[in-house]
MIPADREN-615025 format. One line per 2 residues: number of its first residue (from 0); their letters; for each residue y, x, z of C-alpha. Coordinates in nm, 3 decimals, m for minus. Layout:
NUM = a = Y,X,Z ~ ...
END
This chain:
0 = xx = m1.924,m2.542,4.654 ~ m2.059,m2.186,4.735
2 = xx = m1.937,m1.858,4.653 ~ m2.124,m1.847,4.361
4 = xx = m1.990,m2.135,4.245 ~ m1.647,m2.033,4.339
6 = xx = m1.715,m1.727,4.091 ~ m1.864,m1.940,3.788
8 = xx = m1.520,m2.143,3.856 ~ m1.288,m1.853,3.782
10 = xx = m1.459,m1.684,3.573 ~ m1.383,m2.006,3.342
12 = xx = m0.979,m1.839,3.375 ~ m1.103,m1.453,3.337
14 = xx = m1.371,m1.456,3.107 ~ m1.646,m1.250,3.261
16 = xx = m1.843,m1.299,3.592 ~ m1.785,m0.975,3.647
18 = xx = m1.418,m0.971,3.645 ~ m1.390,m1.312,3.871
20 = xx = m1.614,m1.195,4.120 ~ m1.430,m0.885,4.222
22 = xx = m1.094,m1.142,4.218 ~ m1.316,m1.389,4.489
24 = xx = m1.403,m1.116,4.735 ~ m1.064,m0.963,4.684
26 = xx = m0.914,m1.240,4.861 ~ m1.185,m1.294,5.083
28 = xx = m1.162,m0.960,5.221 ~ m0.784,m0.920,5.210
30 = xx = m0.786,m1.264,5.431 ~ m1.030,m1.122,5.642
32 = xx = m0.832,m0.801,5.675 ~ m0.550,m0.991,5.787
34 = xx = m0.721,m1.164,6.047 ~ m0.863,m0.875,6.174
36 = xx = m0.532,m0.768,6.242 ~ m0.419,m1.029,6.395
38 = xx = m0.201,m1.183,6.152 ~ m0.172,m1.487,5.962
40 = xx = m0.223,m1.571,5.582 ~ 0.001,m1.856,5.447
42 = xx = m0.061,m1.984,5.126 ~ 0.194,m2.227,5.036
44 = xx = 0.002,m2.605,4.929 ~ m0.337,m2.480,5.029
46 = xx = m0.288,m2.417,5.385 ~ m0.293,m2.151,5.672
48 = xx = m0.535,m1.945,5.762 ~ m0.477,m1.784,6.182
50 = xx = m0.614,m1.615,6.441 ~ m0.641,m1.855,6.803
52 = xx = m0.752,m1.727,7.123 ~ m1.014,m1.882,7.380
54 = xx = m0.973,m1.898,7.703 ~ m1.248,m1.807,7.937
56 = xx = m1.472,m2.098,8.092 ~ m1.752,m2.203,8.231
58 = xx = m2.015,m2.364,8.006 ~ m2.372,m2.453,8.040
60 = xx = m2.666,m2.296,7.838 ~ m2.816,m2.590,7.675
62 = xx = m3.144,m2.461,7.745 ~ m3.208,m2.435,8.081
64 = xx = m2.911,m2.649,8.189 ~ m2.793,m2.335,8.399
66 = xx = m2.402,m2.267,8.442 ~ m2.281,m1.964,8.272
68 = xx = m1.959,m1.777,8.183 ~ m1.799,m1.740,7.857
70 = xx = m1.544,m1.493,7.789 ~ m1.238,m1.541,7.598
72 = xx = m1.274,m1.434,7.248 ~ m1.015,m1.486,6.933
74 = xx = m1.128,m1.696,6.625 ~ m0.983,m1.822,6.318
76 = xx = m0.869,m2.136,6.234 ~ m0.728,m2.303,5.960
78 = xx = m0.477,m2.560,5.921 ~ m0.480,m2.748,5.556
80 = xx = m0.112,m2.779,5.353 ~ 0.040,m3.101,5.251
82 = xx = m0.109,m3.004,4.866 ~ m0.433,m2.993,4.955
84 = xx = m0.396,m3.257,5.241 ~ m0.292,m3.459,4.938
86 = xx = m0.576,m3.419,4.704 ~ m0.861,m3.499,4.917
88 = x = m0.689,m3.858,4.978
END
């Protein structure tokens, strides 16, 4: 499932297209707000949705074989709920 298809799925709840598309990148932007920041989004059966951090390392460019050096950097993670742990068994 896409985006798209995320829309056509609530729009089946709000009627228009319109109307579920601005819901879908509501939350997608107020997750990725929070994130941004730095904090975490919880929602309760689905799952969690955090910022991690990287630690610097060394790492090879898969090229040229060479050794390089890659900087720490943050990036989100998620970690699935019990509900939705549940309903892909």
């Amino acid at each position: 499932m896409n985006k798209s298809d995320l829309v056509n799925e609530v729009s089946k709840v709000l009627k228009t297209k319109k109307d579920a598309a601005v819901a879908v990148e509501c939350v997608l932007s107020s997750i990725t707000k929070a994130l941004g920041e730095g904090d975490s989004v919880s929602l309760v059966g689905f799952g969690t949705f955090k910022v991690a951090e990287r630690k610097a390392r060394q790492g090879r460019n898969p090229q040229t074989g060479a050794e390089m050096y890659i900087p720490a950097s943050k990036v989100p993670k998620f970690a699935a709920g019990k509900g939705l742990k549940n309903a892909v068994k």
